[in-house]
C-alpha positions in Angstrom: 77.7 41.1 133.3 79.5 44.2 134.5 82.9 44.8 134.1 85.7 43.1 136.2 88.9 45.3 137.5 92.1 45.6 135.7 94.2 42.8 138.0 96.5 44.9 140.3 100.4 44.5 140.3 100.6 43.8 136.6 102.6 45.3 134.3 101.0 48.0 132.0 103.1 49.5 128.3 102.2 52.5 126.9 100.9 54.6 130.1 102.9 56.4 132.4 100.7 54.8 135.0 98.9 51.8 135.6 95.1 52.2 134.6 92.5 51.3 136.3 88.1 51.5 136.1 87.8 54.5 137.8 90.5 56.4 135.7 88.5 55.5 132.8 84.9 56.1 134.6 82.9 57.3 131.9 85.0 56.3 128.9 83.9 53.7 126.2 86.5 50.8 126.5 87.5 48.3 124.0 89.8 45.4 125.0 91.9 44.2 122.7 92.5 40.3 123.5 95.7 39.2 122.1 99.3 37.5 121.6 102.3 38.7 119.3 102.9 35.5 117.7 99.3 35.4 116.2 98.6 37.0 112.5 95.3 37.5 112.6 96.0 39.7 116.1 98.7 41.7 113.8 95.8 42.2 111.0 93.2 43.7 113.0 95.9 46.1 114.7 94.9 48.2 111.9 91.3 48.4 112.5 92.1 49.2 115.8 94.7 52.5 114.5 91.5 53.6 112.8 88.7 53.4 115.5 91.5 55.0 117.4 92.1 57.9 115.5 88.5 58.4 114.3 87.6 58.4 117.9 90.5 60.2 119.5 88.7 63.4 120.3 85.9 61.6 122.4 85.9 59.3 126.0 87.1 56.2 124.1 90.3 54.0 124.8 91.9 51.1 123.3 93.4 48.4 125.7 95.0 45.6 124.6 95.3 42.6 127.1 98.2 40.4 126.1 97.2 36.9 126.6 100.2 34.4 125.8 100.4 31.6 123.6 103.8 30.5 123.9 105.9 30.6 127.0 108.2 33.2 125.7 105.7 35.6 125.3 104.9 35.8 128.9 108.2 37.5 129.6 107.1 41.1 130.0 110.7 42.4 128.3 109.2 40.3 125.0 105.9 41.9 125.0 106.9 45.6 125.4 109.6 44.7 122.1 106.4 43.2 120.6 104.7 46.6 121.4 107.4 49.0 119.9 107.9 46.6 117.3 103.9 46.3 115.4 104.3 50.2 116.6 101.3 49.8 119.0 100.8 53.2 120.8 97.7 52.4 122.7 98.5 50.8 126.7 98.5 47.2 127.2 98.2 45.8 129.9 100.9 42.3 130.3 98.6 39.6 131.3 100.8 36.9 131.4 99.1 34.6 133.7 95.7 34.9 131.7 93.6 36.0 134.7 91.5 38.8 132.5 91.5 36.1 130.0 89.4 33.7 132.5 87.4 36.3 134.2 85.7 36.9 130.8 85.7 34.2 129.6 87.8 34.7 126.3 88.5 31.6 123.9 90.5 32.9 121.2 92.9 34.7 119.4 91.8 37.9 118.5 88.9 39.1 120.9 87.0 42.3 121.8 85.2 43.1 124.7 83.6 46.3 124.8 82.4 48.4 128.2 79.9 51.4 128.1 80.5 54.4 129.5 78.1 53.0 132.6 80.7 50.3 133.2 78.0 47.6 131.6 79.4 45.2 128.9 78.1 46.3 125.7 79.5 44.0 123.0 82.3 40.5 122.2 83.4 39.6 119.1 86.5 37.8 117.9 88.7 36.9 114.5 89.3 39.4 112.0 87.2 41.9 109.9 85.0 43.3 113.3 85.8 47.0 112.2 82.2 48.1 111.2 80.7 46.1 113.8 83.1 47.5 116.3 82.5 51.3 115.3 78.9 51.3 114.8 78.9 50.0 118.6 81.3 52.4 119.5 79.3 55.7 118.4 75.8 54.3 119.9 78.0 53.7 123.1 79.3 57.3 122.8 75.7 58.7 121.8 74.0 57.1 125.0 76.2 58.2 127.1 75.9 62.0 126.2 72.1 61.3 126.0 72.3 59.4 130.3 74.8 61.7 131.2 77.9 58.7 132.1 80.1 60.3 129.9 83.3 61.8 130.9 83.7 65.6 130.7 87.7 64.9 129.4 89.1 62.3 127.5 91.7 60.9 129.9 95.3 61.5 128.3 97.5 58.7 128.1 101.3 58.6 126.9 103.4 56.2 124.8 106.7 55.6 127.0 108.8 53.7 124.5 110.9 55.0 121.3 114.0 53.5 119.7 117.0 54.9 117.3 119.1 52.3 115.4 120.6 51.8 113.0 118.7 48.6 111.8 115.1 48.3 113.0 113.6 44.7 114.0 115.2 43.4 111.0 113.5 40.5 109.4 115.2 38.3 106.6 118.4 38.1 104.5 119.3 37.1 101.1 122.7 36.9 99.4 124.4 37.7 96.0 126.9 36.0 96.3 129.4 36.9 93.2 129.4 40.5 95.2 129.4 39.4 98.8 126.3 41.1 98.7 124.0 40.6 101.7 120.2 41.8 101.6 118.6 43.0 104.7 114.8 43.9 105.1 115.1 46.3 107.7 111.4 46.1 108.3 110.5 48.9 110.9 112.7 51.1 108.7 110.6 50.4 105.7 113.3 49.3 103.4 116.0 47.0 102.2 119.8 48.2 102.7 121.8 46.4 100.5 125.6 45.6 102.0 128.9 45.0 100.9 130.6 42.3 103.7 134.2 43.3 103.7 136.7 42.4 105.8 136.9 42.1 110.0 133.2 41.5 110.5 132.3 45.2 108.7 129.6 46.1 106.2 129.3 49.0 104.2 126.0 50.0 102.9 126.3 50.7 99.3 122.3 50.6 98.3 119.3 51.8 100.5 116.0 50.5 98.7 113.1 52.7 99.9 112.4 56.2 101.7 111.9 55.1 105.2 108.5 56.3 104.8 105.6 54.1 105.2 103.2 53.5 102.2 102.5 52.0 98.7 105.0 53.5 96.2 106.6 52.3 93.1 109.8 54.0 91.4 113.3 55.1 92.4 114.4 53.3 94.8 115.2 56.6 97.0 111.2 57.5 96.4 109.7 53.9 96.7 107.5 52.9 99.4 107.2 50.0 101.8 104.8 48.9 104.4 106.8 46.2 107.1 109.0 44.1 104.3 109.6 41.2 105.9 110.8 38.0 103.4 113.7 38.9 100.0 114.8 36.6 97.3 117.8 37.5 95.2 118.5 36.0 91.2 120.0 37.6 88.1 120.1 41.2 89.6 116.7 41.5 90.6 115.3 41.1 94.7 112.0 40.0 95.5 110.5 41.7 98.5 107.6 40.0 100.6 106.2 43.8 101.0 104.4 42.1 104.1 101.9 45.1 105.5 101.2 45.8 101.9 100.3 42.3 101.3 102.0 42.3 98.2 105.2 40.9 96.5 107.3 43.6 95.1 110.4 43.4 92.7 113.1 46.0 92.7 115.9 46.3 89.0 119.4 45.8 90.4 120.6 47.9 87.5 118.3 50.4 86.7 116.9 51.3 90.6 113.4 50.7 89.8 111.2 49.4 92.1 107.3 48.0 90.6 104.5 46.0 91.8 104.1 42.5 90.9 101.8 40.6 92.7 98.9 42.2 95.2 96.8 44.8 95.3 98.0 46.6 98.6 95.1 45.5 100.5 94.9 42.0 102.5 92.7 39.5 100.8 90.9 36.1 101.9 91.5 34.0 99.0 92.6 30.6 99.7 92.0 29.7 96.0 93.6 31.7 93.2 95.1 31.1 89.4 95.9 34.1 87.8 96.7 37.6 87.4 99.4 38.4 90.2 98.3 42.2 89.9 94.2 41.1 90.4 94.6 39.1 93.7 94.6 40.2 97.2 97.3 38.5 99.5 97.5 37.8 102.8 100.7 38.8 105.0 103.3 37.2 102.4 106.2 36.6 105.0 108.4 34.8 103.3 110.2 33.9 99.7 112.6 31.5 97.9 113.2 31.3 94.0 113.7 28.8 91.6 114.6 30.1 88.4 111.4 31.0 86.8 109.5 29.9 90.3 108.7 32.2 93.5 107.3 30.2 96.3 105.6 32.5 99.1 105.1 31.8 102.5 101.6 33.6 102.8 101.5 33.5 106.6 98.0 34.9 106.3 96.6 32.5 104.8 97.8 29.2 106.5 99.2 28.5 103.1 102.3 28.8 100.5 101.6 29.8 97.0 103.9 29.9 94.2 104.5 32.6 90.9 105.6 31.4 87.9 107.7 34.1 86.8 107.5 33.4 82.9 104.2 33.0 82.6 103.2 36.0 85.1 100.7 33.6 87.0 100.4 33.3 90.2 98.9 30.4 92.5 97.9 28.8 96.0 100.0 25.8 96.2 100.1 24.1 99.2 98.2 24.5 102.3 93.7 24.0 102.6 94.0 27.4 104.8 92.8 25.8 107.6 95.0 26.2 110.6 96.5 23.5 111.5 99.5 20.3 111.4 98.1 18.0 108.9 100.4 16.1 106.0 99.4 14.8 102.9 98.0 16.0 99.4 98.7 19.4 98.6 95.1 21.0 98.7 94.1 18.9 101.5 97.3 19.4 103.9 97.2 21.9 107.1 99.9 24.6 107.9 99.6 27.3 110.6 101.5 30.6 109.4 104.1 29.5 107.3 107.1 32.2 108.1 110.2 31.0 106.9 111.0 29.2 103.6 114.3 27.6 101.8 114.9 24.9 99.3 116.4 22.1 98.8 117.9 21.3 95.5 119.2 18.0 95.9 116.4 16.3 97.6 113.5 18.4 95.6 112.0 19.4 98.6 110.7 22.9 100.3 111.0 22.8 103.7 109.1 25.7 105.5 109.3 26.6 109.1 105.7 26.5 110.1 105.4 29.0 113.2 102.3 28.6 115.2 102.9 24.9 115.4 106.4 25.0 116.2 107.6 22.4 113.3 109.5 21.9 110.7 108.1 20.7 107.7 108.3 20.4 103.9 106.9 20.1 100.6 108.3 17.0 98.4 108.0 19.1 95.2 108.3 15.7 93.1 105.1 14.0 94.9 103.3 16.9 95.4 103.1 15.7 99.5 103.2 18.0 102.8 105.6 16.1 105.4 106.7 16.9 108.9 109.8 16.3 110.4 109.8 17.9 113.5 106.2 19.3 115.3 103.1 18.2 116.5 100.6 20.8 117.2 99.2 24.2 117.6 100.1 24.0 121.5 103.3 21.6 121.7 106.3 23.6 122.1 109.5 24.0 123.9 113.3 23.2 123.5 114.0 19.5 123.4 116.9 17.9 121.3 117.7 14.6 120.5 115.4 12.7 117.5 113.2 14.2 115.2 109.8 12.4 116.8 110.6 13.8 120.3 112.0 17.2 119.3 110.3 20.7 120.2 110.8 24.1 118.6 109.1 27.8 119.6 107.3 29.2 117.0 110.5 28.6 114.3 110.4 32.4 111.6 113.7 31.5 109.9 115.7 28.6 107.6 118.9 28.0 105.6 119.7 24.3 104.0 123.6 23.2 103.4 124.3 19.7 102.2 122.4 17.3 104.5 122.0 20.2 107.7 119.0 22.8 108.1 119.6 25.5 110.2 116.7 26.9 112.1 115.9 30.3 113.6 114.6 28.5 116.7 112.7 32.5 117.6 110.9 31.7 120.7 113.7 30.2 122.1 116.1 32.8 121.2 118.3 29.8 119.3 119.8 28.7 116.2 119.0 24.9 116.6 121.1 22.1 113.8 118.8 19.5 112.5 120.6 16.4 110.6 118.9 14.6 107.8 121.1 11.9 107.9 120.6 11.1 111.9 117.3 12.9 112.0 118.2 14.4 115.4 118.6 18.2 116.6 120.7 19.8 118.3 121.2 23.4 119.6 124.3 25.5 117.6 123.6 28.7 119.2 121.4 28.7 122.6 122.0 30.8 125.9 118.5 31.5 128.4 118.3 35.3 127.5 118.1 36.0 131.4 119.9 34.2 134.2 123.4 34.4 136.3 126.1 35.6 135.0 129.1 33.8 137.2 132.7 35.1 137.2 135.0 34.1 134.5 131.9 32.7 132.7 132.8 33.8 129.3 129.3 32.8 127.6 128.4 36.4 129.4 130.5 38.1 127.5 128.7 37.7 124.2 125.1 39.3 123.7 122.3 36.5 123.8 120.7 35.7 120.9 117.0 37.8 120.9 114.3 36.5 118.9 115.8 35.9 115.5 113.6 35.7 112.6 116.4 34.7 109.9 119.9 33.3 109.0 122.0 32.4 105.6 125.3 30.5 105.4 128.3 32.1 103.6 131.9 31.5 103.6 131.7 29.1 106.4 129.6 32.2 108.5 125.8 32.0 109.2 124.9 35.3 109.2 121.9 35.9 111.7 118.8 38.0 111.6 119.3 39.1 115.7 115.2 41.0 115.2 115.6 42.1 118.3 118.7 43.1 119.2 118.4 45.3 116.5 121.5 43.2 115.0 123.1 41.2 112.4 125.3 38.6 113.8 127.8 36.4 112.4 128.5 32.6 114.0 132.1 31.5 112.5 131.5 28.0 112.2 135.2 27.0 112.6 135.9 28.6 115.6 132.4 28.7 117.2 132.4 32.6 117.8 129.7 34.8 118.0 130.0 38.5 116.8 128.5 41.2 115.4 128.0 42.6 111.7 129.6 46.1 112.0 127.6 48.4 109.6 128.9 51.4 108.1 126.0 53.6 106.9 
């Protein structure tokens, strides 16, 4: 099978110009097969950084082909945020329609074609850990080329065309001390945690900055620490939690003395779905989530297709819910199916967990007193959409974010850009916060006047406020749930 042409009058990120076969003629190509909602596509993004910059002196180029999953991530605006956000710098090419997809035949999430430097098809592979199989195949690709003469004299140059200053960077979760007013933001593309004081007229003053900016792996001051993507943060007793997500490690920072440690993880991502132990001798998986319960940490290990939990006394850590198999399955514990648990929060009252499990669009939850995985709203891996009314018929979009009050759980509805209301007294849902991101503005509509919500990945209710994760928007926003108003979170640096 020789290789098929890029489609024409698609959109291409990353390039100054669309690409096309004969640009490349003589290059070794990898396509990159993938969709920003999946984790395992995010893992091997690494593997990719490497073969690119091992290779970046010689005829080789990465080319990822965004395939969609979920209807939102066929709108070309949400891919190139995708691209700036999991800082991709090689091009993609927005395939929304799937027709690359089909031509080769592709059947999963991630895959990798590879093309010679004669145009033949060399290699396919797909899931995670293909670096070594993927660079030995690269150099003999490389080496036979120079040896037949089809490789290209020049590597051909190509340009990242998308950079972004603000303020907050794709911000990912929230967490609250409360005695303070105190809010906790994982500014996750910054690398760090700003800590803010809410005052007054929607404004926020940053009073504690918890890392350099820089990514990496680093313990100690807070102004020297080191964080790779944080995504999820608990707060109790003047100390934060931090789901160090890219690190694949749980990190705790010392309100009082500005220390910052490791205490779970190893830095690098592990495969262990079954684990009782030492925190500081097992690899984790994407941790993308946390809640706290005195001497209990529950983690969302999106990874892993599971939630774990620490207990904090003891120093052990555990898996806790969730086979790893990807999946919507209730029941026991260790026989149950989650798909990429993302958002977490817990319910007190009831003694439940309820986690917003992403890839299957549901809300679910752990009854902590039987030990049972339940669904309330979701039903597969590819059901999805926006539909109110009763929990049975419902839909959510890949759901990142939760906050339970009394009998209500707010949800970070992320794919459809929505904070939806779901009642556990009525089990029915409703939409709090929804406006189509694109559409008609009419005259004297004043629904235009306020900025769309734009994938949010988090929310907390405080003083009758939910305070919204706006990812990205770049934004914190505020919804005043007495007079139904939308604004922003003015932040003073």
């Amino acid at each position: 099978m020789s290789e098929i042409e890029f489609p024409e009058n698609l959109t291409w990120i990353n390039t100054l110009e669309p690409l096309n076969l004969e640009k490349l003629k003589g290059h070794v190509i990898l396509l990159d097969f993938w969709t920003y909602c999946c984790i395992n596509c995010i893992h091997v993004l690494n593997d990719l950084k490497y073969l690119e910059k091992k290779y970046k002196d010689q005829p080789f180029v990465v080319i990822g082909v965004h395939s969609p999953k979920f209807k939102n991530e066929k709108d070309e605006d949400n891919v190139r945020s995708a691209v700036a956000r999991y800082e991709i710098e090689h091009p993609v090419l927005v395939d929304s329609e799937m027709i690359l997809w089909r031509a080769y035949g592709i059947k999963a999430w991630p895959s990798f074609l590879l093309i010679g430097t004669d145009g033949k098809i060399i290699g396919k592979a797909s899931g995670e850990g293909k670096r070594d199989v993927l660079d030995k195949t690269i150099q003999k690709a490389l080496e036979k080329g120079k040896m037949d003469g089809t490789i290209a004299e020049a590597k051909y140059q190509i340009q990242p065309d998308f950079t972004l200053e603000s303020l907050l960077k794709f911000p990912g979760k929230l967490a609250i001390n409360s005695s303070l007013n105190h809010l906790f933001i994982s500014d996750s593309n910054h690398n760090r945690i700003l800590e803010i004081k809410l005052e007054e007229n929607d404004i926020g003053k940053v009073v504690k900055i918890i890392g350099n900016g820089n990514i990496g792996f680093k313990d100690g001051k807070i102004e020297e620490a080191e964080f790779n993507k944080p995504q999820g943060i608990a707060y109790q007793n003047e100390t934060l939690y931090i789901a160090d997500t890219e690190n694949h490690s749980i990190r705790l920072v010392n309100l009082k003395s500005d220390i910052v440690k490791i205490m779970a993880g190893t830095g690098k991502q592990g495969f262990i779905r079954n684990y009782k132990g030492d925190p500081l001798q097992v690899s984790l998986s994407s941790p993308w989530d946390l809640e706290i319960d005195d001497e209990t940490l529950y983690i969302a290990m999106a990874g892993n297709h599971q939630i774990w939990r620490m207990n904090l006394k003891e120093n052990i850590i555990e898996n806790f819910a969730g086979s790893g198999r990807e999946d919507i399955v209730d029941g026991d514990l260790n026989n149950a199916a989650l798909a990429q648990p993302s958002g977490l929060i817990l319910d007190k009252v009831r003694n439940r967990l309820y986690f917003a499990d992403s890839e299957v669009s549901a809300l679910r939850y752990i009854d902590l007193k039987k030990n049972k995985v339940k669904t309330l709203i979701g039903k597969g891996l590819f059901v999805f959409g926006l539909k109110n009314g009763t929990f049975k018929g419902a839909l959510l979009q890949h759901p990142i974010g939760l906050y339970s009050k009394d009998d209500l759980i707010y949800i970070a509805d992320t794919y459809n850009h929505a904070i939806r209301l779901a009642n556990l007294n009525t089990n029915e849902i409703v939409n709090l916060i929804y406006r189509p991101n694109k559409g008609v503005c009419k005259i004297g509509n004043k629904d235009c006047d306020v900025l769309p919500l734009y994938e949010p990945n988090d929310l907390l209710q405080f003083n009758q406020r939910l305070y919204i994760a706006d990812t990205n928007n770049h934004l914190i926003r505020i919804f005043d749930l007495t007079t139904q108003e939308l604004k922003d979170l003015y932040i003073i640096a």
